[in-house]
GULUM-285853 format. One record per residue (C-alpha): residue number from 1; chain; x negated, y negated, z negated. Coordinates in steps of 0.1 Angstrom, whole numbers, plus 5000, padded with zeros to 4 digits. Last residue first. Layout:
! residues N
nr->NUM; kette->A; east->X; north->Y; up->Z;
...
***
This chain:
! residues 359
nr->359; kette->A; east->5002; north->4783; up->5155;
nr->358; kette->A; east->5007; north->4817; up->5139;
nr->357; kette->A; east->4971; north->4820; up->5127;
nr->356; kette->A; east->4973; north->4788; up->5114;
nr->355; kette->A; east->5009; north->4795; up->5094;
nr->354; kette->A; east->4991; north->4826; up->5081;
nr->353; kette->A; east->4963; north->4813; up->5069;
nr->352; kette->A; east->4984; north->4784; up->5052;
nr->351; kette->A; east->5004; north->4809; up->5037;
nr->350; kette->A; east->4974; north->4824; up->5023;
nr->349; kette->A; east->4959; north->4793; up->5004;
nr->348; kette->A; east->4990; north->4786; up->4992;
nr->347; kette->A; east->4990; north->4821; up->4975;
nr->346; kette->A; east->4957; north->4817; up->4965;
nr->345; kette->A; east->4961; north->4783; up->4948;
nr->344; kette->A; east->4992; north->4802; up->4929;
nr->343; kette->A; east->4973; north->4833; up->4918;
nr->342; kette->A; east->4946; north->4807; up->4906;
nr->341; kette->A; east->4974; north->4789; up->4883;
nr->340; kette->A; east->4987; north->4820; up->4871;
nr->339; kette->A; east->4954; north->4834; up->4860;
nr->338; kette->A; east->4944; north->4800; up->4847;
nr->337; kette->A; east->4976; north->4798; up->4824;
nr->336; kette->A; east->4973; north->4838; up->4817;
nr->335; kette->A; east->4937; north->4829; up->4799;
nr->334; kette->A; east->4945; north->4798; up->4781;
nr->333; kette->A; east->4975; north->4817; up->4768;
nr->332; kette->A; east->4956; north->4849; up->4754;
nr->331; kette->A; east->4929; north->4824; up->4735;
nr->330; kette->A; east->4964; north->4808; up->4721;
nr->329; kette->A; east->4979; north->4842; up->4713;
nr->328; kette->A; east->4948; north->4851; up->4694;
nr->327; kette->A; east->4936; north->4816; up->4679;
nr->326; kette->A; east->4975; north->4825; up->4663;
nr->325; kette->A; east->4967; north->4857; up->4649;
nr->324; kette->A; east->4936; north->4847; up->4634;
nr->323; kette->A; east->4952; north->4816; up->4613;
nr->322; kette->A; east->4977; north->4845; up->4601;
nr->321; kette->A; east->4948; north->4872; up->4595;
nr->320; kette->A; east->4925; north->4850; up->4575;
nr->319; kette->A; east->4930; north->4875; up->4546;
nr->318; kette->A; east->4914; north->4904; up->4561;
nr->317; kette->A; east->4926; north->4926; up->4591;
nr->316; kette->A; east->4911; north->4962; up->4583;
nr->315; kette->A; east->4878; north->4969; up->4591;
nr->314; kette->A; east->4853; north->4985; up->4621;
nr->313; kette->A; east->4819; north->4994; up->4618;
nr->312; kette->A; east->4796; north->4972; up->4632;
nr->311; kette->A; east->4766; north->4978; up->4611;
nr->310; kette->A; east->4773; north->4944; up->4588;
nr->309; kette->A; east->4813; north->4953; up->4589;
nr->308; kette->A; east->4840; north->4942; up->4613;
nr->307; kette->A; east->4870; north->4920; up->4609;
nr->306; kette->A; east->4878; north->4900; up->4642;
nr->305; kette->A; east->4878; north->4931; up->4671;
nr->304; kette->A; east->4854; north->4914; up->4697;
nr->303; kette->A; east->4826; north->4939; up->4702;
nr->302; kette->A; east->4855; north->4963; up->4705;
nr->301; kette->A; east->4870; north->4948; up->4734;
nr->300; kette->A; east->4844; north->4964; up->4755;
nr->299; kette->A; east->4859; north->4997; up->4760;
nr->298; kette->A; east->4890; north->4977; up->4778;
nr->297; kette->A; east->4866; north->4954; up->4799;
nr->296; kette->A; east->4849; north->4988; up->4812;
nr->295; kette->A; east->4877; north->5004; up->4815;
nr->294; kette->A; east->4885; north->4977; up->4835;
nr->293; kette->A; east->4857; north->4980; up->4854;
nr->292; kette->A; east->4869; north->5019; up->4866;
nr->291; kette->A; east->4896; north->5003; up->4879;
nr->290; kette->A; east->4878; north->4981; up->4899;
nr->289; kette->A; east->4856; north->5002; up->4915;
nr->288; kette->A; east->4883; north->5024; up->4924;
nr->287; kette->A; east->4903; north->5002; up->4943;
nr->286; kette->A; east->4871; north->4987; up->4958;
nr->285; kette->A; east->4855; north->5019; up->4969;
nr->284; kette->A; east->4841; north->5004; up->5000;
nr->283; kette->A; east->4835; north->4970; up->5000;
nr->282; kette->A; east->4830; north->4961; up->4955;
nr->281; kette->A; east->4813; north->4999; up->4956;
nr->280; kette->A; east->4791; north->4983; up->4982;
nr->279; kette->A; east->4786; north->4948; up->4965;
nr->278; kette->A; east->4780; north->4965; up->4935;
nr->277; kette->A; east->4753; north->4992; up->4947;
nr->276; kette->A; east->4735; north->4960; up->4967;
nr->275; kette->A; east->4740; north->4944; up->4928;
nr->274; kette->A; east->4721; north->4965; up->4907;
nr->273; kette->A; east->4684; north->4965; up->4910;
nr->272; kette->A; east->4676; north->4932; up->4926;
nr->271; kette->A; east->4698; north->4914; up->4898;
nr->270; kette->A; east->4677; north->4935; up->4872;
nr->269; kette->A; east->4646; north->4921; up->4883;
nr->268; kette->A; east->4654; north->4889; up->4890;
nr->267; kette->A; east->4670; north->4887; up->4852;
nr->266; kette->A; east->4641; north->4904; up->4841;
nr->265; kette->A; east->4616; north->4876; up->4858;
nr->264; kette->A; east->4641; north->4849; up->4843;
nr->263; kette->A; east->4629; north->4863; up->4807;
nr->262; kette->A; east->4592; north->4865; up->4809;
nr->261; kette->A; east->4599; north->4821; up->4820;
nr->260; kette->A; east->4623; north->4816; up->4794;
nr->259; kette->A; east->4596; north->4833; up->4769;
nr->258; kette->A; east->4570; north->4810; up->4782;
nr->257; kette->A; east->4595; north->4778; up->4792;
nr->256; kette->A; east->4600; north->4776; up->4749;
nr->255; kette->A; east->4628; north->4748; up->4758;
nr->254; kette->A; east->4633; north->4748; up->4716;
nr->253; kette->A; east->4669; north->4755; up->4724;
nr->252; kette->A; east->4668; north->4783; up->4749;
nr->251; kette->A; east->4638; north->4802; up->4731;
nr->250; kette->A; east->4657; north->4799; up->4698;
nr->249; kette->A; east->4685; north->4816; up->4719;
nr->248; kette->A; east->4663; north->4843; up->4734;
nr->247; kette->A; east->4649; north->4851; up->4696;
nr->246; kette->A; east->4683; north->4852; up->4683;
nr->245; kette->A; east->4697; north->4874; up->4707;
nr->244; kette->A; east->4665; north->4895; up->4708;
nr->243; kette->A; east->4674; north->4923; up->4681;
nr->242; kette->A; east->4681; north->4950; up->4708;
nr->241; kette->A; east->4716; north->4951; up->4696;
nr->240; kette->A; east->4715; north->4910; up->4700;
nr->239; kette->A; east->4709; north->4914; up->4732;
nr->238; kette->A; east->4737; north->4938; up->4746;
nr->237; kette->A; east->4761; north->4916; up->4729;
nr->236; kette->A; east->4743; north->4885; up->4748;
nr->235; kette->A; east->4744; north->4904; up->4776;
nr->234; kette->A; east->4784; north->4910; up->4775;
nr->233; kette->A; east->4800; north->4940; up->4793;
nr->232; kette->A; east->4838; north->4927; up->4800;
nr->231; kette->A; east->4831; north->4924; up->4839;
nr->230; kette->A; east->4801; north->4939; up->4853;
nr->229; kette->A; east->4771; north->4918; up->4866;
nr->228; kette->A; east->4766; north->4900; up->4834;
nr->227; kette->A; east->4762; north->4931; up->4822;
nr->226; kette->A; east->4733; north->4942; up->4846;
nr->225; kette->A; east->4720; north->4902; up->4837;
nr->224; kette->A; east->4713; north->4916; up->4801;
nr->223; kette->A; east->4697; north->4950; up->4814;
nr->222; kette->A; east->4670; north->4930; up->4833;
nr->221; kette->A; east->4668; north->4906; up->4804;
nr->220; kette->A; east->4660; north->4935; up->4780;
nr->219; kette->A; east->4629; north->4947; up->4803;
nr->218; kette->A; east->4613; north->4919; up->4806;
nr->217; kette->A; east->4617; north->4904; up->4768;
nr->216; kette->A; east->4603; north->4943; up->4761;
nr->215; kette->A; east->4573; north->4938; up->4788;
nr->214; kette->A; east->4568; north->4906; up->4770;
nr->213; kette->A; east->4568; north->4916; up->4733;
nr->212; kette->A; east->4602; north->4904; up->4716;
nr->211; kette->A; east->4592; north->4926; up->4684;
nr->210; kette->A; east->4625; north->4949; up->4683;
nr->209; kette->A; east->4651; north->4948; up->4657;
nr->208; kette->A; east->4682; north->4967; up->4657;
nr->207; kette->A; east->4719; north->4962; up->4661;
nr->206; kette->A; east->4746; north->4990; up->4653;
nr->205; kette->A; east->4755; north->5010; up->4685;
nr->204; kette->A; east->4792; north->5007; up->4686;
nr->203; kette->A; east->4791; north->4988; up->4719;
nr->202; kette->A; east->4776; north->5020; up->4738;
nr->201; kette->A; east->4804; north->5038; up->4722;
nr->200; kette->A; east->4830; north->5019; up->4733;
nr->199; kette->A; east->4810; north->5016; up->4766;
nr->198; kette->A; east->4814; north->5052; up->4774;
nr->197; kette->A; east->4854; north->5057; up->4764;
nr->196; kette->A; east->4861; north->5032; up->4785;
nr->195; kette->A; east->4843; north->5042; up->4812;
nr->194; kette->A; east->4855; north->5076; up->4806;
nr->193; kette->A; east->4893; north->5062; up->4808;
nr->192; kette->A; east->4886; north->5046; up->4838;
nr->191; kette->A; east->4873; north->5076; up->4855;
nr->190; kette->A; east->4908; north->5091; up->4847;
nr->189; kette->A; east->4926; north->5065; up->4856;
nr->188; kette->A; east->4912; north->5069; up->4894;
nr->187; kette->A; east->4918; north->5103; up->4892;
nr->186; kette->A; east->4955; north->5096; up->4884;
nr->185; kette->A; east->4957; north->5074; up->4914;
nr->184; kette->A; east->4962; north->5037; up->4916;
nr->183; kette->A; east->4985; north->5019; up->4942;
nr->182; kette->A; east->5009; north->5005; up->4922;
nr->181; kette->A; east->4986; north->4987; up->4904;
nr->180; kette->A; east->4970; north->4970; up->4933;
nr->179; kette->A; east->4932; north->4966; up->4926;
nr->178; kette->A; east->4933; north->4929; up->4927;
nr->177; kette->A; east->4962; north->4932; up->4903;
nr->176; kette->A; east->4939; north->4953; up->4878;
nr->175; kette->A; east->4913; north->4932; up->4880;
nr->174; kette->A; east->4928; north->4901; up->4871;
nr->173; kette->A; east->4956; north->4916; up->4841;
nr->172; kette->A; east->4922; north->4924; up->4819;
nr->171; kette->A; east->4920; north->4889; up->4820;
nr->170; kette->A; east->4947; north->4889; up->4793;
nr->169; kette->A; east->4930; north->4908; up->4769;
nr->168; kette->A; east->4893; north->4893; up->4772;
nr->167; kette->A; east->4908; north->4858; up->4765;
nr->166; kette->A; east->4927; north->4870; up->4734;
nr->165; kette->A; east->4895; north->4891; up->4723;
nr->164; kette->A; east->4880; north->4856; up->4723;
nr->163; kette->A; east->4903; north->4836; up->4702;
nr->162; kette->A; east->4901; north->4869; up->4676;
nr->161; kette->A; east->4864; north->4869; up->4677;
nr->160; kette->A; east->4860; north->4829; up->4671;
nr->159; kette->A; east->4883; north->4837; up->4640;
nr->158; kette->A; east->4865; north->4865; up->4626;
nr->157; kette->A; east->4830; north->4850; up->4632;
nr->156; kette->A; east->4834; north->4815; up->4619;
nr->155; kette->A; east->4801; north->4800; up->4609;
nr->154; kette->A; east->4779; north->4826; up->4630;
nr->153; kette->A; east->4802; north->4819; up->4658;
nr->152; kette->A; east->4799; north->4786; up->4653;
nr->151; kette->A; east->4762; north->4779; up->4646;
nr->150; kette->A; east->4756; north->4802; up->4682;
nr->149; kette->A; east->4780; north->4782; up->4703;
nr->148; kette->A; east->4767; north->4748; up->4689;
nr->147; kette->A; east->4732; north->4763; up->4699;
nr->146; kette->A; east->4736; north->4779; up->4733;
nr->145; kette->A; east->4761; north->4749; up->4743;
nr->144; kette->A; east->4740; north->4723; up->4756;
nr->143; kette->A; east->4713; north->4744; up->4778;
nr->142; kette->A; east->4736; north->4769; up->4785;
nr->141; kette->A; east->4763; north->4751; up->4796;
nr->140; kette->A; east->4737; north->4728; up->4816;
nr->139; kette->A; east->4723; north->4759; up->4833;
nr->138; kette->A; east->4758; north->4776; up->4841;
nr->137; kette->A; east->4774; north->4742; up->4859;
nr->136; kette->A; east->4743; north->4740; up->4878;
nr->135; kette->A; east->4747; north->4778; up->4884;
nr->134; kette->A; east->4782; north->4769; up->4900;
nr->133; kette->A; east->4772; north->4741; up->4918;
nr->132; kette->A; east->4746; north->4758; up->4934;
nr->131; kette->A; east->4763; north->4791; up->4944;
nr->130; kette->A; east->4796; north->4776; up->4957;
nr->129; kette->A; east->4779; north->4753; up->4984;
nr->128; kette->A; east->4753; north->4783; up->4989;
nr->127; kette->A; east->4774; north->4806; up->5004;
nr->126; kette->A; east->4750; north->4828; up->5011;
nr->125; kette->A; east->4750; north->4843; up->5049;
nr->124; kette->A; east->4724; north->4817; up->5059;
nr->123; kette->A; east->4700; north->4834; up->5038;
nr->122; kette->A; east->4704; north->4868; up->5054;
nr->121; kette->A; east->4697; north->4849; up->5091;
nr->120; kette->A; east->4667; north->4831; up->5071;
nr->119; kette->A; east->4654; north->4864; up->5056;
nr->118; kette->A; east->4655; north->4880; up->5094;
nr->117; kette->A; east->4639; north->4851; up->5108;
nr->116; kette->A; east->4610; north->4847; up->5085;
nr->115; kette->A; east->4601; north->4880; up->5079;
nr->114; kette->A; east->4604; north->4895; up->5123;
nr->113; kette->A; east->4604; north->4931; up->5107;
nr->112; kette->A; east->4598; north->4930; up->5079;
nr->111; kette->A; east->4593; north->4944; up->5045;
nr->110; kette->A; east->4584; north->4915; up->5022;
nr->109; kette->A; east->4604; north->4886; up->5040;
nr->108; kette->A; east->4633; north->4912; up->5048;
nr->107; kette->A; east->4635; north->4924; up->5009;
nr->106; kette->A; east->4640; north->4887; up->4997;
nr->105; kette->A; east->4666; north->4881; up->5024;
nr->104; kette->A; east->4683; north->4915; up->5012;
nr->103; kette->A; east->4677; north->4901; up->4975;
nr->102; kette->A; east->4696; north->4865; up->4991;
nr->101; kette->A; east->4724; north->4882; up->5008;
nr->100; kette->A; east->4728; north->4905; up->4978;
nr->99; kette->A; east->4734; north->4877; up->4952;
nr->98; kette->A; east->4757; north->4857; up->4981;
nr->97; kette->A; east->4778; north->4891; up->4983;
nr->96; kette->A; east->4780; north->4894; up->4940;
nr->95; kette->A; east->4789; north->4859; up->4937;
nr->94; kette->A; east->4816; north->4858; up->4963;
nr->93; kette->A; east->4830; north->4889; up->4948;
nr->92; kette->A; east->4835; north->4873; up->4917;
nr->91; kette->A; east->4846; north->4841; up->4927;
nr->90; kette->A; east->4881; north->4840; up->4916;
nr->89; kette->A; east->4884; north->4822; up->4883;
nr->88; kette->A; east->4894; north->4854; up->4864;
nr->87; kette->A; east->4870; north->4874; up->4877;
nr->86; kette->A; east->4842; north->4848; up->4871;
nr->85; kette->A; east->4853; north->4845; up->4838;
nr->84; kette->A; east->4850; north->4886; up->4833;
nr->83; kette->A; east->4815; north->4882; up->4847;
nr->82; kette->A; east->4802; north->4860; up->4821;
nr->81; kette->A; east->4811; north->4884; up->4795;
nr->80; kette->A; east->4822; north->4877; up->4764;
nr->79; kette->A; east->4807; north->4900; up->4733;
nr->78; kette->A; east->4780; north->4881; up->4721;
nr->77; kette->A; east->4789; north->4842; up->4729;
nr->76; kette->A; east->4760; north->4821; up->4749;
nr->75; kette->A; east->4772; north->4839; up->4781;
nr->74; kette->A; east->4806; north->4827; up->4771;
nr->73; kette->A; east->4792; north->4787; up->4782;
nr->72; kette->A; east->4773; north->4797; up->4810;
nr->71; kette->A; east->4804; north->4811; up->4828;
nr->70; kette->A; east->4822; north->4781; up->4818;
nr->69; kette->A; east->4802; north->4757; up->4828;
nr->68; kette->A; east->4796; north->4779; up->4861;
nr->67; kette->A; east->4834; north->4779; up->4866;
nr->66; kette->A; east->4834; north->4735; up->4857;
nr->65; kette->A; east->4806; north->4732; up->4885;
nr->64; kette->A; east->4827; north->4751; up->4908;
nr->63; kette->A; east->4858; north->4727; up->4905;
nr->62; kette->A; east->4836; north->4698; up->4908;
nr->61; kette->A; east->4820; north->4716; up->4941;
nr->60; kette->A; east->4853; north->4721; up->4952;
nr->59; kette->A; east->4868; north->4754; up->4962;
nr->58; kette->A; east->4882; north->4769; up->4997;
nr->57; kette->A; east->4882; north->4803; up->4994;
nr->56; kette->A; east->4873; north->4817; up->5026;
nr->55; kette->A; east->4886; north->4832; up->5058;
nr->54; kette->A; east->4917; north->4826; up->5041;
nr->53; kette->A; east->4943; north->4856; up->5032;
nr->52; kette->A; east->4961; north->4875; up->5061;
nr->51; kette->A; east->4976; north->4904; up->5039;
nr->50; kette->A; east->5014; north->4903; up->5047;
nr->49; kette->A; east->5005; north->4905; up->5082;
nr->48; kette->A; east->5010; north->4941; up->5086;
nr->47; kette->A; east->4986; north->4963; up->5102;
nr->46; kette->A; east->5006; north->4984; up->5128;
nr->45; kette->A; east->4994; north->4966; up->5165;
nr->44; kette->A; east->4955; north->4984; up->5158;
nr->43; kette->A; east->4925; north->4973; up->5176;
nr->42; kette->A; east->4893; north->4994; up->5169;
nr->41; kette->A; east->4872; north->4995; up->5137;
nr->40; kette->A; east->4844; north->5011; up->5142;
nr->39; kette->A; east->4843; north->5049; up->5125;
nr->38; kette->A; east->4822; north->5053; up->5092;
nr->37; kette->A; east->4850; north->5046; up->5067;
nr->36; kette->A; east->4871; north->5070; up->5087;
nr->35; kette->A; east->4852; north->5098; up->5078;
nr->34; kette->A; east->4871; north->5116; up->5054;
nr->33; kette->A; east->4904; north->5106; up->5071;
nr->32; kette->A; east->4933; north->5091; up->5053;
nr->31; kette->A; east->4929; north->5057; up->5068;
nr->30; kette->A; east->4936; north->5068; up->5102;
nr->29; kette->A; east->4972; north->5066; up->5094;
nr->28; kette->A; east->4969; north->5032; up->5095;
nr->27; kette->A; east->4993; north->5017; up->5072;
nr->26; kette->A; east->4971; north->5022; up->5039;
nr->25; kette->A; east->4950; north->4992; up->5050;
nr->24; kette->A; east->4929; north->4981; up->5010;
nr->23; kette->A; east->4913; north->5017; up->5005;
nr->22; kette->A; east->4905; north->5023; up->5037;
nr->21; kette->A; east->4886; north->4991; up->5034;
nr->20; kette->A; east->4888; north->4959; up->5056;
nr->19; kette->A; east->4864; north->4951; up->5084;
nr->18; kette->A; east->4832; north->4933; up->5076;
nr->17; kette->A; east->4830; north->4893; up->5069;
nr->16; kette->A; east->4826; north->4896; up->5033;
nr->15; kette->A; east->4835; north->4863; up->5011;
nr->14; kette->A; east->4871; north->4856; up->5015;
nr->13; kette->A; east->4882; north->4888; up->5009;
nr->12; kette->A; east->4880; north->4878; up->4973;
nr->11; kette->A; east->4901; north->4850; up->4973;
nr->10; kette->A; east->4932; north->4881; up->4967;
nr->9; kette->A; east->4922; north->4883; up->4932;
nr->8; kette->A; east->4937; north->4858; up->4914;
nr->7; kette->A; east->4970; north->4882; up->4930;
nr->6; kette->A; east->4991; north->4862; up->4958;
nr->5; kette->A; east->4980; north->4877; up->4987;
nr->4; kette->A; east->4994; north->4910; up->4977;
nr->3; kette->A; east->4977; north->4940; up->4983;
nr->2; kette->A; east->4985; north->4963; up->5011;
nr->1; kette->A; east->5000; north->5000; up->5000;
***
């Protein structure tokens, strides 16, 4: 069954220009063959026109520096994901395709052949009036916030987590409409379910503390950025269980360029790892691939449960439960409002596709 246009997620067939999925063009009845993913696409009067969405999401670069803001901004917060905003705000799958046009360009001017033409044709492919503004937007949020964000998370824990695992819950809702709901198979819940079921557990891990040695700042940026890759997976969770989360934001604040320096080299590093297999699964096995990242936001959701002992171990609502409960429903507000307002902007954004390609 086609997707709707107007689901947050439907902006993200702005960013690939390759044919559409089997997953996503069910009316074919090509679609159901094992090889079909492999066969050019030919000419075909059944596709509905339902699904004509914009060549590209059209965004301002004010509007992209606020995303990056706040992208940048729950980076700073251990158990927020930077990549669950970008869902949310609709640029996920732009992000990821510009990330592996610029590691392909980077492979290209290493590897040949014909370097500098091959990495510039890759580089053109980047759609670099969303990228800039948007890690602008993430370097002054970063920069600014790190600290405030830090001093009130510490001050305020079970109320900062409750706001939070608000936000988380309703963004859940992004994913799963871009994947089609109705549309999901029972294989597909099941790998879900083991996603879930792994990250609860990796987010159960109680912290530890590592000397922040070079190779180990290296090494724990690289799997930082993975989860700011994947929706619902936080780095800065993921950091302060190797112990550096307070080390990387003392490095932020006091501008110590050394450590910031050991630590962009693990973000390049795990960027150039992950996200070709992303932007594949994200092309090819997107129904699937999102699903099973909402198991990943779902498993997640632990890190952010408001009442939780010294070794993470889980606790009973405690006496700040009213003032709680409401930061919850407000954080879960916030979240629906910009969900609805981007599923609306898309769904403009398609009918005016569809009028032009009418016209």
């Amino acid at each position: 069954m086609t997707e709707s246009p107007h689901f947050p997620g439907a902006g993200d067939s702005a960013a690939p220009r390759e044919p559409r999925t089997t997953e996503e063009t069910t009316k074919d009845p090509r679609a159901e063959a094992p090889d079909a993913a492999s066969r050019p696409e030919t000419p075909r009067t059944s596709v509905t026109t339902t699904t004509v969405a914009p060549a590209e999401r059209r965004t301002s670069i004010v509007g992209d520096l606020i995303r990056g803001a706040l992208m940048g901004a729950v980076e700073t917060i251990p158990g927020i994901s930077g990549g669950t905003v970008a869902l949310v705000v609709g640029i996920y799958t732009q992000l990821i395709d510009s990330a592996s046009h610029v590691v392909s360009a980077v492979r290209r001017l290493v590897t040949g052949p014909d370097r500098g033409r091959a990495a510039l044709a890759q580089l053109r492919l980047v759609r670099w009036k969303l990228i800039v503004p948007v890690f602008i937007g993430m370097a002054i949020a970063i920069l600014t916030v790190a600290g405030p964000m830090a001093d009130l998370v510490e001050t305020y824990p079970e109320l900062t987590r409750a706001a939070f695992f608000g936000m988380v819950l309703a963004s859940i809702a992004v994913p799963l409409s871009m994947a089609g709901v109705r549309g999901i198979r029972w294989h597909q819940i099941l790998f879900a379910l083991i996603a879930a079921a792994i990250t609860f557990w990796l987010v159960s891990l109680p912290p530890t503390h590592v000397e922040p040695t070079p190779f180990v700042i290296i090494i724990a940026a690289a799997i930082a950025v993975c989860a700011l890759l994947l929706p619902g997976l936080s780095g800065s969770f993921l950091l302060l269980t190797f112990g550096l989360y307070e080390p990387t934001m003392r490095a932020v604040s006091e501008r110590d360029f050394g450590y910031l320096g050991l630590f962009a080299l693990g973000m390049v590093i795990g960027v150039a790892s992950m996200v070709k297999g992303l932007q594949w699964l994200l092309h090819h096995r997107r129904r699937v691939t999102l699903v099973i990242l909402v198991g990943v936001m779902v498993g997640a959701m632990r890190t952010l449960w408001p009442w939780q002992g010294e070794h993470r171990e889980l606790l009973a609502p405690g006496d700040e439960w009213p003032l709680a409960t409401v930061l919850f429903v407000a954080g879960f507000a916030v979240v629906l409002g910009l969900a609805i307002l981007d599923a609306r902007l898309m769904r403009r954004q398609a009918a005016a596709a569809l009028a032009a390609a009418h016209s």
